[in-house]
LUMPAVO-209101 format. One record per residue: x, y, z of N, C-alpha, C in turn; residue in three letters. Coordinates in pm, whole numbers, padded with zeros to 5 digits, always signed. Example, Ala and Ser with C-alpha at 12.3 -4.5 7.8 and 13.67 -1.06 7.14 Angstrom:
BEGIN
+01319-00569+00780+01230-00450+00780+01320-00330+00780ALA/+01285-00225+00708+01367-00106+00714+01290+00003+00787SER/
//
This chain:
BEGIN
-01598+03932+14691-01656+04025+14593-01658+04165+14654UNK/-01598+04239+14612-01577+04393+14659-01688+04479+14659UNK/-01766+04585+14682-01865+04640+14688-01847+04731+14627UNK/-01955+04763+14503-01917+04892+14450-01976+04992+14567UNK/-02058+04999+14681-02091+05087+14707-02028+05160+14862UNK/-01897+05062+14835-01756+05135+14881-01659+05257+14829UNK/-01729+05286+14700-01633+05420+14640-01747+05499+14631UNK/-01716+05590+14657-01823+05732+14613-01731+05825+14553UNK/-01791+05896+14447-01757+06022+14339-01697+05926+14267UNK/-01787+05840+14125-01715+05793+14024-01566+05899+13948UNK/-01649+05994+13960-01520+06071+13825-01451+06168+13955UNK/-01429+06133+14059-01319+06214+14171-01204+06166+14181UNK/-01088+06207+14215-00976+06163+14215-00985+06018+14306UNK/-00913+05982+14286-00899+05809+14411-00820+05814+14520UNK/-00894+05754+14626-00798+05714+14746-00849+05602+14828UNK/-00780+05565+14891-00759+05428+14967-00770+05432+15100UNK/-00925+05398+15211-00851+05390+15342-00892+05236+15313UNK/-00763+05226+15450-00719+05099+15517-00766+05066+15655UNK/-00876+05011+15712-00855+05058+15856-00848+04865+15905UNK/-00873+04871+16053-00854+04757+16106-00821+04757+16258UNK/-00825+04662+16306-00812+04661+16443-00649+04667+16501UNK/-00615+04700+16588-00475+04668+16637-00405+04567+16608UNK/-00273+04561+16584-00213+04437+16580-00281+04345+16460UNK/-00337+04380+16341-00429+04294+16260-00336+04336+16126UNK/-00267+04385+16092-00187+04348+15977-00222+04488+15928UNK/-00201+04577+15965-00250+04669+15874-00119+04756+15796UNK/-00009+04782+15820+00128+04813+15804+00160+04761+15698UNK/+00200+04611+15730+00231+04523+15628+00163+04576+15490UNK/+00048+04502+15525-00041+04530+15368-00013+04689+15328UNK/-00019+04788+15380-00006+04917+15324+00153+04894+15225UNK/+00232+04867+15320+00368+04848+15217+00366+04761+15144UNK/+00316+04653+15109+00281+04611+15005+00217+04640+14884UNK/+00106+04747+14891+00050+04827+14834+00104+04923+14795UNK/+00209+04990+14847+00289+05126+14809+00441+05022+14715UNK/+00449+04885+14714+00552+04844+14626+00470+04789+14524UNK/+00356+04793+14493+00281+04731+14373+00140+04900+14351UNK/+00151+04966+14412+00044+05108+14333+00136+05186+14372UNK/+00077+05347+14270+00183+05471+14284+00115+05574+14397UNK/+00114+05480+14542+00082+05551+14638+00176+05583+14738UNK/+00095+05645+14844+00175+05727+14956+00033+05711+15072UNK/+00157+05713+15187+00064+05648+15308+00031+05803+15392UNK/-00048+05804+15424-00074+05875+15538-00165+05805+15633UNK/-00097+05837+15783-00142+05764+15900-00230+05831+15945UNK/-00366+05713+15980-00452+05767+16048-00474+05723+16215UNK/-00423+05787+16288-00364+05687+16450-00305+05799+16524UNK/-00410+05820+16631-00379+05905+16754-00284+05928+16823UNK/-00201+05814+16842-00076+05814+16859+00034+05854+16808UNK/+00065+05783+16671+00185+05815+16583+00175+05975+16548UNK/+00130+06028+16556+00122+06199+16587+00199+06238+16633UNK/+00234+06186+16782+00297+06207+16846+00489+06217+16818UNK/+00592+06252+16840+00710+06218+16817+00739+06151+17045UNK/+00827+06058+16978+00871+06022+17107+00808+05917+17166UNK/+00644+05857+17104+00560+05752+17108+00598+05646+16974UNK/+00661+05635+17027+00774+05486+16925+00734+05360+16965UNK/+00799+05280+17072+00759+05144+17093+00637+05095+17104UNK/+00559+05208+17200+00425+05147+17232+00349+05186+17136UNK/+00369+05266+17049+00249+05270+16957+00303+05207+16848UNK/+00417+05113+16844+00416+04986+16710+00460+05081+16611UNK/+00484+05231+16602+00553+05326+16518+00667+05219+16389UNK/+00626+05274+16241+00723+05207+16171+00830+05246+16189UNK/+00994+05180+16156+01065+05226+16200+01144+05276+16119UNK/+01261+05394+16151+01304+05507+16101+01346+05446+15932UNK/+01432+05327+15920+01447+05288+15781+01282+05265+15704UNK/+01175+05163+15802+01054+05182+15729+01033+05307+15656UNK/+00998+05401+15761+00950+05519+15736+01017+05621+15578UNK/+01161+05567+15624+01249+05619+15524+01238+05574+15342UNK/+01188+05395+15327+01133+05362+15274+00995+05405+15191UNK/+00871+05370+15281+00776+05407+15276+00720+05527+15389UNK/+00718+05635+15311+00737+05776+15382+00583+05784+15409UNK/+00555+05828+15565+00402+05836+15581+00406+05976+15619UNK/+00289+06012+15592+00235+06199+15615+00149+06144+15809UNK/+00154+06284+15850+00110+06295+15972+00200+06136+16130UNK/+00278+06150+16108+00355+06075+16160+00502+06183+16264UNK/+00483+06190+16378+00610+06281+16426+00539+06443+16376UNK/+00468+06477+16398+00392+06599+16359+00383+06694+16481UNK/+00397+06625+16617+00279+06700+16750+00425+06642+16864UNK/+00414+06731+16959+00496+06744+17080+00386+06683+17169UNK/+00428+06544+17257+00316+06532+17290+00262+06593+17443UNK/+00321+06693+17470+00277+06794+17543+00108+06917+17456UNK/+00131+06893+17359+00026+06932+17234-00060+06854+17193UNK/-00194+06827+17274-00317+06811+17209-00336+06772+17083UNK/-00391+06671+17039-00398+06681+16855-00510+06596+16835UNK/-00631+06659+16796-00749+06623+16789-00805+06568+16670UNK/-00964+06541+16673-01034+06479+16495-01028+06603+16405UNK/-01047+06689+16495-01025+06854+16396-00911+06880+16296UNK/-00807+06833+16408-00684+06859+16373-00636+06797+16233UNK/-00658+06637+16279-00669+06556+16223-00739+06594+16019UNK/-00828+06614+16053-00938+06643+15893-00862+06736+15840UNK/-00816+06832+15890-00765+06953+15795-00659+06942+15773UNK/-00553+06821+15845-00416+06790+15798-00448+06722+15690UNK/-00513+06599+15710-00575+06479+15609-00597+06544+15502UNK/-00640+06627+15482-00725+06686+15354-00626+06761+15296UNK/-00503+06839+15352-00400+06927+15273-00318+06742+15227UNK/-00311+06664+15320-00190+06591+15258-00264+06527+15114UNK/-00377+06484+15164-00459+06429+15023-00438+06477+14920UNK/-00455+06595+14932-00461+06708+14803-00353+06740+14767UNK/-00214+06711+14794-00062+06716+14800-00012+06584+14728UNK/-00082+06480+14795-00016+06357+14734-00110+06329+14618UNK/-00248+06396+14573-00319+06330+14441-00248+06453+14311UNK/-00198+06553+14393-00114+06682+14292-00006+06634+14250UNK/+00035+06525+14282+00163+06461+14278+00201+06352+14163UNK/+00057+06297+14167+00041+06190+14097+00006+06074+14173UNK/-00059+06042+14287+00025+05912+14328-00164+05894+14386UNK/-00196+05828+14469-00285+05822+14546-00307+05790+14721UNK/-00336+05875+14734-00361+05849+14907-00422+05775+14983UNK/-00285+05668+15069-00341+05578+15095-00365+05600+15258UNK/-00513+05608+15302-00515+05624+15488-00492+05465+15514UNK/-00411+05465+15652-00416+05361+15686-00400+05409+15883UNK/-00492+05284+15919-00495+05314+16081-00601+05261+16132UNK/-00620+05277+16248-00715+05205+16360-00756+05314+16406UNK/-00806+05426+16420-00829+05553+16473-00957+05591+16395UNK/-01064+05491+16460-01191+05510+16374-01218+05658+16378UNK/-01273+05703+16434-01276+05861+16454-01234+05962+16411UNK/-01075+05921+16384-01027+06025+16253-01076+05978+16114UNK/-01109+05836+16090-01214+05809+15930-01302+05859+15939UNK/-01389+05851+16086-01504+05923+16047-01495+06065+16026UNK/-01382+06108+16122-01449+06277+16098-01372+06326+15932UNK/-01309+06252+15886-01287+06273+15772-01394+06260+15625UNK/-01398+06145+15680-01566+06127+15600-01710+06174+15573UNK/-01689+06190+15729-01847+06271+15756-01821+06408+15794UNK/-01707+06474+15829-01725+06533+15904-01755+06640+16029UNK/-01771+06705+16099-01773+06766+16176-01861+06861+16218UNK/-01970+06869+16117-02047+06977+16125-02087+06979+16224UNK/-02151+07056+16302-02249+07093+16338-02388+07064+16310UNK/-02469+07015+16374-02626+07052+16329-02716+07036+16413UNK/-02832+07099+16410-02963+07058+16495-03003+06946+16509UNK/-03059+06903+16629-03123+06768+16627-03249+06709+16507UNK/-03233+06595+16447-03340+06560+16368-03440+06491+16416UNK/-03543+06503+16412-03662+06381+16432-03600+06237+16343UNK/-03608+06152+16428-03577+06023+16387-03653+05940+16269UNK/-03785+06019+16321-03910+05931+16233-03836+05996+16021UNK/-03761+06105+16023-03742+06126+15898-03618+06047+15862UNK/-03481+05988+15935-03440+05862+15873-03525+05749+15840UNK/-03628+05714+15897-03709+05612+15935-03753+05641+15767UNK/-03802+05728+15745-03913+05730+15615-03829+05717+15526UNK/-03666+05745+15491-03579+05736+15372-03560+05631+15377UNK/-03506+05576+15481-03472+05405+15455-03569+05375+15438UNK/-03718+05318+15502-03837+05309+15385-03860+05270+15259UNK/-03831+05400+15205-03817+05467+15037-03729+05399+14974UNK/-03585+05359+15014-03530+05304+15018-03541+05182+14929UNK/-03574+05134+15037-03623+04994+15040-03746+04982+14881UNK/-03825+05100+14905-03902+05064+14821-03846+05137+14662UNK/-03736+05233+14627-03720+05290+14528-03593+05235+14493UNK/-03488+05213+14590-03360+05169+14571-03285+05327+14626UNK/-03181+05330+14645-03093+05413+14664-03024+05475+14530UNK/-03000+05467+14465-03006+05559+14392-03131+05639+14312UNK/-03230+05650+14330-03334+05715+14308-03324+05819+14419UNK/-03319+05766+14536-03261+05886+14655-03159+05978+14624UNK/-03099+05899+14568-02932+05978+14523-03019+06092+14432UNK/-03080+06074+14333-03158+06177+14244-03187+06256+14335UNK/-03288+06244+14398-03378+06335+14540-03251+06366+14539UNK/-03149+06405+14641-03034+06455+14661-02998+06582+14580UNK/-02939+06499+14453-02888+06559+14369-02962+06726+14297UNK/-03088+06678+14308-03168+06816+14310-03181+06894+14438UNK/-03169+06868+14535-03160+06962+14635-03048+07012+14719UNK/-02936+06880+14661-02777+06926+14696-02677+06886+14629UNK/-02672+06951+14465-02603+06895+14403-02448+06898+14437UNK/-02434+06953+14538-02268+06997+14524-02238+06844+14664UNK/-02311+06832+14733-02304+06695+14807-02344+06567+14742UNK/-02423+06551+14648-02453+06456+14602-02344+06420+14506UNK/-02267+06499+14476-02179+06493+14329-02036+06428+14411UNK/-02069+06421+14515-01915+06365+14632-01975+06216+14692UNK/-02130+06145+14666-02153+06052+14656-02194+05965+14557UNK/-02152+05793+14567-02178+05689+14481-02350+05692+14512UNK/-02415+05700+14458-02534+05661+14403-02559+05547+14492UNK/-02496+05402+14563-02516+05355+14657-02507+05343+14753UNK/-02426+05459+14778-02343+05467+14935-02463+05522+15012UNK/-02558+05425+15089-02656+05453+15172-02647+05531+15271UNK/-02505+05517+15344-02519+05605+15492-02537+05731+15464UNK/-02441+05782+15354-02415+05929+15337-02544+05949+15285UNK/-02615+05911+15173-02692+05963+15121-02862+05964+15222UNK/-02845+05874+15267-02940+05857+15421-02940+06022+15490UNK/-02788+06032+15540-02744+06130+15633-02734+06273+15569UNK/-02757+06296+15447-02758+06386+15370-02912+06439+15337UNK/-02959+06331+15286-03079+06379+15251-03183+06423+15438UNK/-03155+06345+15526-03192+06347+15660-03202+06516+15713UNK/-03061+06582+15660-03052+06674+15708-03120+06783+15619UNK/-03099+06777+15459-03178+06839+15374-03351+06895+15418UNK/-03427+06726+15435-03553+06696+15497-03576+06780+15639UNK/-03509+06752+15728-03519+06777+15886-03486+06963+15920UNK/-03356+07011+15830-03332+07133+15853-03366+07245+15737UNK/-03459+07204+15634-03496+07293+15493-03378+07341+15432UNK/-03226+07316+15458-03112+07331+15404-03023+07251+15373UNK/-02942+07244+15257-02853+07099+15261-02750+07122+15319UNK/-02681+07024+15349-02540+06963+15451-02425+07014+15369UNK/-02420+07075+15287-02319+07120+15228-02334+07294+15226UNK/-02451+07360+15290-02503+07484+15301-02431+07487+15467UNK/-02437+07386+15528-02402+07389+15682-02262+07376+15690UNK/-02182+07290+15613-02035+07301+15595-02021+07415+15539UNK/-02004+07464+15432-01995+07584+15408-02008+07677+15518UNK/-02090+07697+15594-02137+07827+15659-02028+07782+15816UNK/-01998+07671+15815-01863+07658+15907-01723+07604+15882UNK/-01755+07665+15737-01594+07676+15752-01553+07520+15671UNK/-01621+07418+15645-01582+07250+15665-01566+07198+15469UNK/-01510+07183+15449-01499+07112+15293-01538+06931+15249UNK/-01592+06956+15193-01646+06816+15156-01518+06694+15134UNK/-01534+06619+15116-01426+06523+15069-01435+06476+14934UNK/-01361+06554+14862-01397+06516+14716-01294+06412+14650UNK/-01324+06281+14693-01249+06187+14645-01322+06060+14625UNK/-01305+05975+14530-01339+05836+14495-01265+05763+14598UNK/-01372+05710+14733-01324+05608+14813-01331+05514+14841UNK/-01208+05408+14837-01248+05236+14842-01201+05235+15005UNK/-01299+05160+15026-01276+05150+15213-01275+04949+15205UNK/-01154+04985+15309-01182+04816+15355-01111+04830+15450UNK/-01131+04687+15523-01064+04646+15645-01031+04516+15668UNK/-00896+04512+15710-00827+04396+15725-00804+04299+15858UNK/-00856+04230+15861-00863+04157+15989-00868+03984+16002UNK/-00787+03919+16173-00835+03830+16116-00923+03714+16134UNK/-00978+03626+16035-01055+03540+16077-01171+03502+16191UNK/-01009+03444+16260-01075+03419+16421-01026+03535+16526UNK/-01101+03568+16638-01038+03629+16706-00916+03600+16783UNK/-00894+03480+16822-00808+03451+16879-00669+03476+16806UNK/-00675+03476+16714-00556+03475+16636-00493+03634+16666UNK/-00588+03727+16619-00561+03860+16724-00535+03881+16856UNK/-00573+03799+16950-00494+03809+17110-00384+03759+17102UNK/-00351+03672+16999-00206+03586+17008-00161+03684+16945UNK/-00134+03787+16881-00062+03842+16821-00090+03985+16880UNK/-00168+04019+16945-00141+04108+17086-00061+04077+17162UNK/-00093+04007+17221-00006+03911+17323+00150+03945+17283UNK/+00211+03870+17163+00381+03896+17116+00387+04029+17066UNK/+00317+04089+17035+00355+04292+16991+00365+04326+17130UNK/+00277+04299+17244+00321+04328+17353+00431+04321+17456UNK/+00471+04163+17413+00615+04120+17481+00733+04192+17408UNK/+00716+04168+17236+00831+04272+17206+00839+04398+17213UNK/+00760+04495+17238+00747+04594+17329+00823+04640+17434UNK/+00809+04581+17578+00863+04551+17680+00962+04499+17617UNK/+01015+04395+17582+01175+04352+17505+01245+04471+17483UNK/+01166+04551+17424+01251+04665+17333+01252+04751+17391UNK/+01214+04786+17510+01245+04948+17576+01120+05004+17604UNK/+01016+04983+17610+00848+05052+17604+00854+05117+17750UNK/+00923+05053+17842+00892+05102+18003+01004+05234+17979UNK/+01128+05204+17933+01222+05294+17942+01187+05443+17857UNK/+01144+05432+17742+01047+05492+17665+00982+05572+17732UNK/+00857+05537+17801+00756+05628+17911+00834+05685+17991UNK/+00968+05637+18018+01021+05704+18174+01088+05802+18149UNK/+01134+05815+18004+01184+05914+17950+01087+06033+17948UNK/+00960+06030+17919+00818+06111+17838+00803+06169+18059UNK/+00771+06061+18119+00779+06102+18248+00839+06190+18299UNK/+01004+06153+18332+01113+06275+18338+01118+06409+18280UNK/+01023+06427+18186+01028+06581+18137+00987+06651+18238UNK/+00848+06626+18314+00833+06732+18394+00698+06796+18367UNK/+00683+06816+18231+00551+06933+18182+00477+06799+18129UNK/+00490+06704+18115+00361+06593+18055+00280+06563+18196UNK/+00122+06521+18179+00081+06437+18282-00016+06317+18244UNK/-00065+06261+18334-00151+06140+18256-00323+06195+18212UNK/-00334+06327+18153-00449+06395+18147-00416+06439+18010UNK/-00285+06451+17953-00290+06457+17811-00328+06330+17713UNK/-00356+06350+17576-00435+06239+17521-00283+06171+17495UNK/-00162+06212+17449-00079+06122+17442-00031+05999+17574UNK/-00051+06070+17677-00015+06026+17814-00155+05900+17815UNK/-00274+05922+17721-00373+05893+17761-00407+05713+17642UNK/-00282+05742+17589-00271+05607+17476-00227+05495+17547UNK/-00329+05381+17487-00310+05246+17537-00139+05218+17540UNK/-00127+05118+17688+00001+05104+17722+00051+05203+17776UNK/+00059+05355+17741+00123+05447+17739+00109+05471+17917UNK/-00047+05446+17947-00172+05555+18054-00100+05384+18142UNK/-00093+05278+18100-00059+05201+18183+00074+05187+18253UNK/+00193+05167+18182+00330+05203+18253+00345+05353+18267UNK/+00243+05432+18286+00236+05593+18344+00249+05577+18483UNK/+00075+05459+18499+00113+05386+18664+00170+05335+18720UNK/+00233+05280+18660+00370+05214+18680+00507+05308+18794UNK/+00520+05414+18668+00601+05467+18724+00599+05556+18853UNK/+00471+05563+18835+00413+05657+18925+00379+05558+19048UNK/+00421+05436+19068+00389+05387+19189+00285+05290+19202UNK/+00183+05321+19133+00079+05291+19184-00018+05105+19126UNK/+00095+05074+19071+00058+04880+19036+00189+04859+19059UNK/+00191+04748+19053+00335+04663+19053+00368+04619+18863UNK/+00483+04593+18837+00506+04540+18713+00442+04471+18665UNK/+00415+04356+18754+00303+04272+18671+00159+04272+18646UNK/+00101+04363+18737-00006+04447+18732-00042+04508+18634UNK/+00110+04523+18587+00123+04680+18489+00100+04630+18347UNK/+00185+04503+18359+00209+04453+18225-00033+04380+18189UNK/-00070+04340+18294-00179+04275+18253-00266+04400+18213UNK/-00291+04522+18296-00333+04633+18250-00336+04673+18112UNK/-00242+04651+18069-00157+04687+17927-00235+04601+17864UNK/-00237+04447+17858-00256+04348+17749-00461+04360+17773UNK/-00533+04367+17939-00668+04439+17904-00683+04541+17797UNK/-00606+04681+17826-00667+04788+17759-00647+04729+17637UNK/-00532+04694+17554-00492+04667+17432-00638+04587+17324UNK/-00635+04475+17428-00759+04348+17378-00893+04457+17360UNK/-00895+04518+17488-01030+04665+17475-01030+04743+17376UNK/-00908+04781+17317-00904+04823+17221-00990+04817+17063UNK/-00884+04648+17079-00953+04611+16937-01068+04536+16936UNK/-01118+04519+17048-01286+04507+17092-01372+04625+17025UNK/-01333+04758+17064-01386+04857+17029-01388+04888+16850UNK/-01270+04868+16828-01256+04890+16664-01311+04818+16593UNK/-01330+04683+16630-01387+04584+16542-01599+04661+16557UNK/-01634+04695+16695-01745+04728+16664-01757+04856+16581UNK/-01683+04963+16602-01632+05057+16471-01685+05005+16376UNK/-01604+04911+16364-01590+04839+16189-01713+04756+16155UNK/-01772+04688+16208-01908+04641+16183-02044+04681+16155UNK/-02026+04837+16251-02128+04903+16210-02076+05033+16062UNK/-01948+04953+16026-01893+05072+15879-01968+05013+15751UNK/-02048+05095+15737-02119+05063+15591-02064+05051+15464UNK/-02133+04949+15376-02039+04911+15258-01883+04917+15271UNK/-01797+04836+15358-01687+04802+15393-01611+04678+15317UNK/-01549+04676+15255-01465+04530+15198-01405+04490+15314UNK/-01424+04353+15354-01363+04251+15442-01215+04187+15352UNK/-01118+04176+15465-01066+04090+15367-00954+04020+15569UNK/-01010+03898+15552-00972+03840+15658-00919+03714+15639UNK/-00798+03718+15730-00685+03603+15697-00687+03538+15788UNK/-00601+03414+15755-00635+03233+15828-00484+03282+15914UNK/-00438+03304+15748-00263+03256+15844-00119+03391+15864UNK/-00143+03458+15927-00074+03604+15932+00067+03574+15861UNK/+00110+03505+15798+00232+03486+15751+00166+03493+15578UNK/+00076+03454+15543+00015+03452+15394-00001+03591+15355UNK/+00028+03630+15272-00023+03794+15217-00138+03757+15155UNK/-00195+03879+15201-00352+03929+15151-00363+03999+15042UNK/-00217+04092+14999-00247+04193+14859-00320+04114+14742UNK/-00270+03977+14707-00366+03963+14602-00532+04002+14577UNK/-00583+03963+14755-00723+03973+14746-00752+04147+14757UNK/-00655+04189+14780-00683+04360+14779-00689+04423+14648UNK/-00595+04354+14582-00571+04436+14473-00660+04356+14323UNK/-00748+04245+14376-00855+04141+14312-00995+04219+14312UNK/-01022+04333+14466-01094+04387+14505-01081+04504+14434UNK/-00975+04559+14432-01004+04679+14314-00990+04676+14184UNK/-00958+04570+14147-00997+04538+13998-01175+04525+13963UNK/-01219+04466+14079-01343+04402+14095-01439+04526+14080UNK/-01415+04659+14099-01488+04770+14128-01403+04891+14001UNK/-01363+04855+13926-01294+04931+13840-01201+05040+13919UNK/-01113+05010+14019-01116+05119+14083-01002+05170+14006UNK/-00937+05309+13983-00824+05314+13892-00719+05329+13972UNK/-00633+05259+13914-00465+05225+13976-00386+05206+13827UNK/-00366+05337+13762-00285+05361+13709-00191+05396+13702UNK/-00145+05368+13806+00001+05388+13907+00049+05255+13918UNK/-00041+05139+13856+00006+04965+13943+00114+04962+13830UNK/+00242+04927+13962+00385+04888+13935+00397+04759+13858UNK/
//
């Protein structure tokens, strides 16, 4: 059963993130979704930014791509820095490019950090006394959340009008700052520069089941990796000369590991277990991302060979979400 209080801004244009842990199917399902809705992908993933970070970052490949065309993909030299900053203000021109278009924007990625700072993001603000989340959730509890949403709406209508009436975090984190700083959160974006996200968003995440089923399928993205050139790859990024292992590209899983490699300092097989730790660390980390992501649709599979679109596209029927684009 899908959550309505996964979309916020009933009457805003629509978009789609996708997120999920490494290696958990998240690709697949997006192209599945772009051959059954009138969408367009844009990647949300620290890596694929990069041009020249191909094997190890699981990059779709040039016919994929050619296929199903993704925004922010091959964008950044990875001698060039490319941050959550960076990130939000690309996100937000491509959004607004692909909903001008007709189609809907679909995020997809493991790069919790760029959802969040897209979502929430970036302001600035003073510290709050805690005890004033404490008293909304409370209220909460005792009025319901959308009665909060009202409170809101009178003291920040131009933020409240970019949330669902149940979407607790935001409206928690909104009204928090309203309460705590005598100004609303959309007076503080404004005054730096930051634009709201004015879109109807269905969030879910795809993952699977058991965990194990995810190390086994770490495990073979990793061997075909190495199969395919991943060491030769880095040694290329190495040989330039101007990269070091202090840039964030140099600094991507696998990437930071056959760095040492080349550089001497493990042996191959050292290199290769390094690799399959950070990787597993990885999606250790994302999955807690994802657990603490409020009002999130689950949609978790037994058997990685079964497609999931039915239950995706069951889920947005389930929430009226509009896909008047479905092929």
């Amino acid at each position: 059963m899908a959550s309505d209080d996964s979309l916020r801004g009933g009457s805003l244009p629509p978009a789609i993130f996708l997120m999920g842990p490494t290696a958990s199917g998240k690709t697949r399902l997006a192209f599945e979704l772009c051959d059954h809705l009138n969408a367009e992908i844009i990647s949300v993933d620290s890596a694929l930014v990069y041009r020249g970070l191909d094997i190890g970052s699981a990059k779709p490949s040039p016919d994929e791509l050619a296929r199903y065309p993704h925004r922010l993909v091959d964008i950044r030299d990875p001698a060039d820095p490319y941050t959550a900053a960076d990130f939000r203000r690309d996100a937000l021109e491509a959004m607004a490019d692909i909903t001008a278009s007709g189609k809907i924007p679909l995020l997809v990625g493991g790069t919790m950090l760029y959802f969040k700072a897209l979502l929430d993001g970036l302001v600035e603000l003073p510290e709050i006394d805690s005890g004033i989340r404490a008293a909304i959730e409370a209220e909460a509890e005792r009025s319901g959340w959308p009665a909060l949403h009202m409170e809101l709406a009178q003291g920040d209508p131009a933020t409240a009008a970019t949330i669902h009436p149940n979407h607790s975090q935001r409206i928690c984190r909104a009204l928090e700052v309203l309460r705590g700083t005598g100004r609303p959160i959309s007076a503080w974006r404004a005054e730096q520069g930051e634009a709201e996200l004015p879109y109807r968003i269905f969030q879910a995440a795809v993952a699977p089941e058991h965990r194990a089923a995810l190390h086994q399928r770490i495990d073979q993205r990793l061997t075909q990796m190495f199969a395919g050139g991943f060491v030769e790859e880095v040694q290329k990024l190495h040989q330039r000369g101007d990269l070091d292992r202090n840039l964030p590209a140099i600094r991507a899983v696998g990437y930071r590991q056959v760095w040492e490699y080349l550089e001497g300092e493990v042996s191959e097989t050292e290199m290769r277990e390094r690799a399959l730790a950070a990787t597993r660390q990885l999606a250790k980390r994302q999955f807690t991302w994802l657990r603490k992501w409020p009002e999130l649709n689950w949609i978790l599979w037994k058997d990685a060979e079964n497609s999931v679109l039915p239950e995706f596209l069951a889920m947005l029927a389930d929430v009226d979400f509009p896909v008047d684009g479905l092929y």
